[in-house]
C-alpha positions, 0 to 999 in steps of 0.5 A: 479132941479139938471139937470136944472142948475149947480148953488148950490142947499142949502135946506133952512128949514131943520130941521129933520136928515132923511131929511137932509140925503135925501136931500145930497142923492139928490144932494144938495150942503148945508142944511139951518137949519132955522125953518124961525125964528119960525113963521110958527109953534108955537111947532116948534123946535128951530134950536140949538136943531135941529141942531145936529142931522143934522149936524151927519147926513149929516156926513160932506158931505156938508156945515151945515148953520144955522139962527134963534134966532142969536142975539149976538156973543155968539149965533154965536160961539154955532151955530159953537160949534154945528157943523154950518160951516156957522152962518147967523145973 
């Protein structure tokens, strides 16, 4: 995907750290950390509790972005406190 265009490339779902270091190591320009608001898998992690193991292992290299379960400012700020450069609500 990378040699096809020279727009960012952001991995949206990301929520383990092995994944997240292949997918810096791949070229991408930002990881989404979203667990596509918990839909998918009823187990699934919540993305503040995946969060910090993403964003040590991208190690600053690109921009952390995370969603789900954003539903007031507070969220917003632990979403920062826990190392998102980028909080969607």
């Amino acid at each position: 995907l990378r040699t096809a265009t020279k727009l960012p490339v952001i991995l949206k779902g990301v929520e383990h750290p092995a994944d997240a270091r292949r997918a810096v190591e791949a070229g991408c320009s930002a990881i989404w950390v979203s667990n596509h608001g918990g839909r998918q898998l009823d187990g699934g992690p919540a993305t503040a509790e995946a969060l910090p193991g993403v964003v040590a292992a991208v190690q600053g290299r690109v921009p952390v972005i995370v969603d789900g379960g954003v539903t007031r400012g507070a969220d917003v700020l632990r979403g920062l406190a826990l190392g998102a450069s980028i909080v969607c609500v």
